[in-house]
N, C-alpha and C positions, 0 to 999 in steps of 0.2 A: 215565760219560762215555766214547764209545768212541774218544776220540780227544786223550789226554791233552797228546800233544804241541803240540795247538792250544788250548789252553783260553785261554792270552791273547788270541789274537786272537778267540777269542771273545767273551771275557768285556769287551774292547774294545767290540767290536763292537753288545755288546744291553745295555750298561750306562751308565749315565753315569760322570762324572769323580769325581762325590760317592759315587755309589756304590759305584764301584769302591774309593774310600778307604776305605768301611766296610765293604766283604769282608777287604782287607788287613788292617783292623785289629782284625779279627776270627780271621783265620786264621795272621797272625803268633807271638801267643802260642800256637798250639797246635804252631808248628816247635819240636820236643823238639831234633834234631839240627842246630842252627844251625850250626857249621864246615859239616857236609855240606850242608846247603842253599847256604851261601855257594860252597863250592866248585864246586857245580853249577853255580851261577848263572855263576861268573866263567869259566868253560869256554862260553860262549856272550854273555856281557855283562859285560868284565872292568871296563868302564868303571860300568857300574851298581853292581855288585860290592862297588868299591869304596864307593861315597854308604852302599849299604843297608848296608854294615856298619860303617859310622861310626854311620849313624843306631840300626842294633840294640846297637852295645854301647859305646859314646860315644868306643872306644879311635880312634887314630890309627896304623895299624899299617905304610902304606906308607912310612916316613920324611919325608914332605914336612912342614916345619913348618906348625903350627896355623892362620898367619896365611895361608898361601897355599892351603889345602887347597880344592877347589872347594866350593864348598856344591849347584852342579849337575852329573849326569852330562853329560860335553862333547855327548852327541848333545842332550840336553836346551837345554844353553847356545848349540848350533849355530841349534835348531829356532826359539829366542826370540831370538835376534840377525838371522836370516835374516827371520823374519816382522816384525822391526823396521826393516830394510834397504828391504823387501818396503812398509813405509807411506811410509816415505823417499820410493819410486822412484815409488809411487802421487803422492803431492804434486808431485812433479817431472815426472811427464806432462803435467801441468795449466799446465806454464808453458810459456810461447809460443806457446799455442794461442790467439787474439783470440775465442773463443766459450767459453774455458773459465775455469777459477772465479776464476783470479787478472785476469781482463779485465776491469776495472769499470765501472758505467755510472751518474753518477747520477739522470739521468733518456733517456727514451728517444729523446729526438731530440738528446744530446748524445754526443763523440768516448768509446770506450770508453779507459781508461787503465790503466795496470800499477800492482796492488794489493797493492805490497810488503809493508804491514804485516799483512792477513791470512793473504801468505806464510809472514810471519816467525810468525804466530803459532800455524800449522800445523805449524811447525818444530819450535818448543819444545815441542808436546804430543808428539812420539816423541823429542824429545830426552831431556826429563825423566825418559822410561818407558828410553832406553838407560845414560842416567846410572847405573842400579842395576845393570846388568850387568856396566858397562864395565871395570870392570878385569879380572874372571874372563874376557870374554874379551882382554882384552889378553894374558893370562897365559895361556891353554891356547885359545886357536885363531889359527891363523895368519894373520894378517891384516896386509895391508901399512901401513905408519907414513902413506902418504898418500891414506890411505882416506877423509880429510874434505876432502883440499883436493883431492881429483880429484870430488868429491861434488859440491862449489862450484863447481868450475868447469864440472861439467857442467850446473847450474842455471846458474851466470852465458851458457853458451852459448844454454842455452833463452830466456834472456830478449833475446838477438838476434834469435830468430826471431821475436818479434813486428813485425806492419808497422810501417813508419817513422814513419807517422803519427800512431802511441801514442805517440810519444817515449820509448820505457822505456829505451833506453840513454843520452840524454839527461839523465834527472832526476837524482833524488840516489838515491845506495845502496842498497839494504835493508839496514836495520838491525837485523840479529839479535839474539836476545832472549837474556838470563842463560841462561839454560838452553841455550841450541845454544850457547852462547861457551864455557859452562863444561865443557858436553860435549869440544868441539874441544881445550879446554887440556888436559885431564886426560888426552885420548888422546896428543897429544904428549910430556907429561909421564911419563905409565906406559911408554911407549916408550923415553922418553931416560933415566932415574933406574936402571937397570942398567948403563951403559955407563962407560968408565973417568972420562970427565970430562960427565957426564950433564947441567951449570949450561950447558955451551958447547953441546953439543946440543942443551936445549931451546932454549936462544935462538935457534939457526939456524933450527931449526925453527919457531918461532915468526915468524920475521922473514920467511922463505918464504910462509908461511899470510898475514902482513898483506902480504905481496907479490905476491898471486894476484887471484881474480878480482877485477873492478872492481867490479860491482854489487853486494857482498856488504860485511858490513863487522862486526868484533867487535861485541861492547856493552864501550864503553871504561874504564865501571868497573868491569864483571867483569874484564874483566883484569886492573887496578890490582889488587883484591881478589884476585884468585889468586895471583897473585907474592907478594905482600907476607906471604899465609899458607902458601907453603909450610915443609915442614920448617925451622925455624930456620937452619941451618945451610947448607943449599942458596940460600935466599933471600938471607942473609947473602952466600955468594960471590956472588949475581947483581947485587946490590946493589953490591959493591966491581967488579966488572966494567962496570957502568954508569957509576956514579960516577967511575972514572979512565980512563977510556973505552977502556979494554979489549977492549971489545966496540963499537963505533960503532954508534949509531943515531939513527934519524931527527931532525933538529931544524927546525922551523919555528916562525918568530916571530910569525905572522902568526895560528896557531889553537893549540887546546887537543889535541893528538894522541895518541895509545894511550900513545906511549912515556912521555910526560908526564906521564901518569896513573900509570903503572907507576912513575917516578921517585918522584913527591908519596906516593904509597902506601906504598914503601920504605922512605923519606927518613922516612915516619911513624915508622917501625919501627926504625930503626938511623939514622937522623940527624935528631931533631927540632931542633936548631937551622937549617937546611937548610929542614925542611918545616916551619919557621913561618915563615922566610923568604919561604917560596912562598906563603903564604897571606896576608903582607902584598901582596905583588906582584899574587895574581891577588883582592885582595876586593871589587874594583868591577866584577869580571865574574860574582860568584857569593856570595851574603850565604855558604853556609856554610864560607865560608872565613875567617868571621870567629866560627865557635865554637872553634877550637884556640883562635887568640886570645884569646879570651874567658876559657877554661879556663885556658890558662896565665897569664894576670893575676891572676887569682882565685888558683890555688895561690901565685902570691906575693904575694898580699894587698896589688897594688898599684892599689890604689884612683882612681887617676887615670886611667893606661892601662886600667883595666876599662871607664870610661865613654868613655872613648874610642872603644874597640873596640866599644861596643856602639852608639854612635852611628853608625859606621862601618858596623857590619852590618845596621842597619834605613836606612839612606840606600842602600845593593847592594840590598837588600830592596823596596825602595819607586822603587828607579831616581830618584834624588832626588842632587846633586851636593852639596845640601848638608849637614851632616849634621844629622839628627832628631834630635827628642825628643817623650819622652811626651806633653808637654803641646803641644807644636803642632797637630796637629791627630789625628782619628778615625782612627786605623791600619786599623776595616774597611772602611774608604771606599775604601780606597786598593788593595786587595788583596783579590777575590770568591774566588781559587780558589787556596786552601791543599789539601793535602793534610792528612788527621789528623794522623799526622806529623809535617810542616811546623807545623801548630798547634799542637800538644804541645812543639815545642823554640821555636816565638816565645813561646806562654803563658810556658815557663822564662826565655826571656832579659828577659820583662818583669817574672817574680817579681826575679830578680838585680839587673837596673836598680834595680829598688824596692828593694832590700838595701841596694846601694850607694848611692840615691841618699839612704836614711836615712843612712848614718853617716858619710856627709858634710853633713850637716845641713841636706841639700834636700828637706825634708817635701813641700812641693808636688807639685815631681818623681815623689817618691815615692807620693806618693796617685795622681798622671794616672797615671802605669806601673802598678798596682793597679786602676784602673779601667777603662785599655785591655785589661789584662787579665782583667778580667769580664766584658767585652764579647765579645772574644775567646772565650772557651771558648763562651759561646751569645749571641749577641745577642738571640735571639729570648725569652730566656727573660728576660722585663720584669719580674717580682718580684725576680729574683736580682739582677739591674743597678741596681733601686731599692735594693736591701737596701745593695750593694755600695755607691752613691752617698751612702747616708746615711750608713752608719757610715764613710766615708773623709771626711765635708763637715767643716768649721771655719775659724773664721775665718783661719787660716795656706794653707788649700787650696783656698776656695771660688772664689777667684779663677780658678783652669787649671781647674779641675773644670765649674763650670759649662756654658761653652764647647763642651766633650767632649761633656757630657749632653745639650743643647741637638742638639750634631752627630747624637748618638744618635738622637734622636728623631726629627730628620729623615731617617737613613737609613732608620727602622721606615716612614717615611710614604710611603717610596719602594719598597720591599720589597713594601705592602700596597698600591698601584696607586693611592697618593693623590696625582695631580697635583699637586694646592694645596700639596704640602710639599716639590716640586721644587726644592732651591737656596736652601730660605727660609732663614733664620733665626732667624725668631720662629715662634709658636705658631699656625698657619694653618692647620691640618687637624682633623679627627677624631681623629686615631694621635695629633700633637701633645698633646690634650687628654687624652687617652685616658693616656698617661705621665705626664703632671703630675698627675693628680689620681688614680693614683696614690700620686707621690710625697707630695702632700698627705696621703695619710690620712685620717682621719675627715672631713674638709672636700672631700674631692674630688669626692662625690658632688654637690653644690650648684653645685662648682664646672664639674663635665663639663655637669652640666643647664641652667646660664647659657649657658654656651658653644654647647650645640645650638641655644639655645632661638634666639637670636640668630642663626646660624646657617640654621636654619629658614625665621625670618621674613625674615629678607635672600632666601631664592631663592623663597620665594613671594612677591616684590613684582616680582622681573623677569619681564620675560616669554617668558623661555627660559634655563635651565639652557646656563652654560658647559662646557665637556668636564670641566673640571678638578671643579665639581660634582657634574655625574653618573657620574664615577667613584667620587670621594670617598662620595655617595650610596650607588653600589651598594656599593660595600665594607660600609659599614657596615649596609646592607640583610642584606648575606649575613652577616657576623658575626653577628648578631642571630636568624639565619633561625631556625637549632634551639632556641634559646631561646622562640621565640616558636611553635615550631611551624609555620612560613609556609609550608612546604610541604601542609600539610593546610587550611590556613584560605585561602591565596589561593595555589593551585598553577602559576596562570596566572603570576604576578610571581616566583613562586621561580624558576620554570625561565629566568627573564633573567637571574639572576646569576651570569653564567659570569665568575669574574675570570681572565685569565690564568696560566699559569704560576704559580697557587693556590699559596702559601706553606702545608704546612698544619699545620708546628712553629707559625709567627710564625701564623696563626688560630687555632690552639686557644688560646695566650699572651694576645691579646685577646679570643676571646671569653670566658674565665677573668674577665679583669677587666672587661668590660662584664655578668657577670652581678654580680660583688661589687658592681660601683656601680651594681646593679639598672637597668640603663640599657633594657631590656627593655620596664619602663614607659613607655619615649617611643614606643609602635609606633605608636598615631596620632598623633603631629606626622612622625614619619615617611610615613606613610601620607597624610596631607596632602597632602607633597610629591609625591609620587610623582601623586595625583590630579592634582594641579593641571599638572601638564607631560607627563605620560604621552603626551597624544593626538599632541604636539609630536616626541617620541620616535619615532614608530611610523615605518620606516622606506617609501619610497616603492616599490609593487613595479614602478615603471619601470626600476627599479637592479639589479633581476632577472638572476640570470645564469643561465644553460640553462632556463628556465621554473621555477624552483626556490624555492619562496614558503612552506616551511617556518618559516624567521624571522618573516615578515612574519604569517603566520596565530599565531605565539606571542605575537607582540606585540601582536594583536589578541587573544588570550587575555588576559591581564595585561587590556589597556585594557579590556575588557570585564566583567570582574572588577572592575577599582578607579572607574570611570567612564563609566556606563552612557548617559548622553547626549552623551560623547564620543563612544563607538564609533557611535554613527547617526549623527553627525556627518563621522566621516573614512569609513563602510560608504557612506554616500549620495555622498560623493565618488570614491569609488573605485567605485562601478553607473555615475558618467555617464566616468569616463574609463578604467577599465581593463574596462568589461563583454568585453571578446571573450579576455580570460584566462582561460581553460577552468581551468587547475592551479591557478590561486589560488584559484578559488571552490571548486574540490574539494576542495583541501588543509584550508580552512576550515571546509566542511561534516566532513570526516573530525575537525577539532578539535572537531565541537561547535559551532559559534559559527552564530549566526542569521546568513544573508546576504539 
């Protein structure tokens, strides 16, 4: 090499980053003289110097202790702070420009609006990635204490230059996500936790930052959760600061505000008599402030207030004033969008109910809480909720059970697009039958076949199929499809069975048990049906929007397939009134179909 003094930048230069790792680690073991190479080194990279010879001989030879030693050379930790700075500044261009990414529009001839939450969630992806840094550089680069709330407020500016007509300074805050909250707290807190009284600093600090821009705004349980977990003892004083008001802050009776959170989170911590107080107070504004509750009954094995509190937290839970029980009515009726979660800790407070409500010697009770909660974990899943129903049924429980089951099955009826079992109460659908004779057992099969068979012949006596019908129909059409194959044997009538927003856990659950009750065999009385009404079906293509006869040519597929002197029936109607349709006769011809 004729030019030894440049070999890094060469070897930069025509190498990659992987590569380069495996020259190093290739040419390291052969440095005989490591003092003199370190010494080399640190006469030109005292900062590198120092990393490489932690890393070559594990020792700690500058005296800084262990915990604070950098684990990056600072130009290193500069280069990844600044190109994190550097994605910051990128996102923050983008606001207040009404053409640029945070401007949203949800369709094109409506006003564009300010798209705080994919702000916010631009945020927390460099947040999350500064998070891992953030203390090293708090600790060796100098960087000033209000380097997030001059951040915010240069965003909270940008979001006035949008036009007036967005309303963005109008609406409500952006809502920062865990990750920018916990970023912002930690930078305060690394900053203030050297200083002679480090509890009063962070809090000023902290009371500045919720005192800055308007349109910006913590996530208020990450706060609560950072307070209440730092150092014991720090926490502890911030806690006695708040608590004797030492420190003042915010009080409004009207909402739920940061500091509030911060209090209840505490109060967890060093004053649970306090913060179970607060959670009798606020449990009609939030069910989980009726699990402490709950917990602390139970640890004193007081069995009265347990059912109290749990009646208490499914009436917050169901927004209901008065309070629930098991046995009143179907808990998933009342509640589509739990989170896993959220399901996981109602599942528990209805095994507990059921605990409690045995050894108080409310078998009933106990059974409904045992049943909502097999519903609960899958509803869709119809063997598990039969199994569950049988072995909870007796004459002590049949009575609240019932009811529930009954409810059950009209929600399955409504789930799978069966009009007929909208609100019923008795056994009026398909799905209806389709559960019961389950439940039945070996008799269900005779019993589901009565039910069609009747069924059946009720909608081939009228002379048109009500909605509720031909929904009911197609569902049970498409359950059946793959069983029967109906897509290879009549392709024209499979492809009509688009059911909506297709459940297709609660479809594979029925079609599971319409194969056990070999129900498969009914495909011509089904197929009946479908002849006999088909042509009545076919929709008219005067209803045509943009010349677009796609449907109409499918549905003369199907009719043409299941009912062959139908289709010259409704084809000869449609030659005398819609002949000057160019697209519909094309579209047809392209299907295949005689015109």
């Amino acid at each position: 090499m004729s030019n030894h003094t440049k070999f890094g930048e060469q070897i930069q230069s025509a190498l990659t980053a992987r590569q380069i790792a495996a020259v190093l680690d290739a040419l390291v073991p052969e440095i005989m003289d490591v003092p003199g190479f370190l010494e080399r080194l640190a006469k030109t990279e005292p900062d590198a110097a120092r990393i490489v010879e932690r890393m070559l001989t594990g020792e700690n030879t500058d005296g800084v202790p262990d915990d604070q030693e950098p684990s990056l050379s600072k130009d290193k930790l500069l280069e990844i702070w600044s190109g994190l700075w550097a994605e910051w500044d990128d996102i923050a261009s983008e606001v207040g420009d009404e053409d640029g990414r945070y401007a949203e529009q949800d369709a094109h001839w409506e006003p564009a609006y300010f798209d705080s939450s994919t702000l916010a969630e631009d945020l927390e992806r460099v947040a999350g990635k500064m998070d891992l840094v953030l203390e090293e550089a708090v600790a060796h680069l100098d960087l000033p204490r209000e380097l997030f709330f001059e951040a915010l407020a240069d965003l909270d500016s940008r979001v006035g230059g949008y036009p007036e007509w967005m309303g963005a300074e109008h609406g409500d805050p952006c809502g920062l996500g865990p990750e920018t909250t916990s970023c912002i707290l930690r930078w305060l807190w690394l900053h203030a936790r050297d200083e002679d009284d480090p509890e009063l600093r962070f809090l000023e600090s902290f009371q500045t930052q919720l005192a800055g821009p308007m349109m910006f705004e913590l996530d208020r349980r990450t706060c609560g959760e950072f307070f209440a977990y730092l150092p014991q003892e720090d926490a502890r004083r911030i806690h006695a600061r708040i608590r004797d008001g030492a420190f003042p802050v915010e009080e409004d009776s009207s909402r739920w505000t940061i500091w509030d959170q911060i209090r209840y989170e505490l109060d967890q911590r060093f004053d649970p008599a306090r913060y179970l107080a607060t959670c009798r107070q606020k449990l009609a504004t939030g069910w989980q402030y009726g699990l402490p509750l709950i917990e602390d009954a139970e640890t004193k094995g007081d069995l009265e207030a347990l059912e109290t509190w749990l009646g208490k937290t499914f009436s917050s839970l169901l927004r209901t004033e008065e309070e629930w029980r098991p046995e009143d009515s179907l808990f998933v009726e009342h509640l589509y969008s739990l989170s896993d979660e959220q399901k996981k800790a109602v599942g528990r407070l209805f095994e507990t109910w059921a605990n409690t409500a045995q050894s108080t010697g409310k078998t009933a009770r106990a059974a409904a809480a045992r049943l909502q909660r097999a519903i609960l974990a899958d509803k869709r899943d119809i063997p598990a909720v039969i199994t569950e129903h049988a072995a909870l049924s007796g004459p002590e429980t049949d009575q609240v059970l019932a009811p529930l089951f009954q409810a059950w099955k009209g929600h399955l009826a409504k789930l799978s697009w069966c009009a007929r079992g909208y609100g019923m109460e008795r056994d009026v659908s398909w799905v209806h039958w389709l559960v019961e004779a389950g439940r039945r057992g070996p008799d269900g099969r005779t019993y589901f076949s009565a039910k069609l068979h009747d069924w059946f012949t009720a909608m081939l006596a009228v002379a048109k199929l009500s909605h509720g019908d031909y929904e009911c129909l197609q569902g049970l059409t498409f359950d059946l499809s793959d069983l029967v194959q109906l897509a290879h044997r009549y392709p024209g009538l499979a492809s009509l069975l688009r059911i909506p927003s297709a459940d297709n856990a609660l479809h594979r659950s029925r079609k599971a048990l319409l194969q056990e009750l070999q129900a498969q065999d009914l495909l011509d009385d089904i197929l009946a049906v479908w002849r006999t009404h088909i042509a009545k079906m076919v929709p008219d293509p005067g209803s045509a929007k943009n010349s677009r006869y796609e449907e109409h040519a499918a549905w003369m597929r199907a009719l043409h397939e299941l009912d062959q002197s139908g289709y010259e029936r409704v084809l000869a109607a449609w030659r005398s009134k819609h002949q000057r349709r160019r697209n519909l006769w094309g579209e047809m011809r392209s299907q295949g179909l005689p015109t």
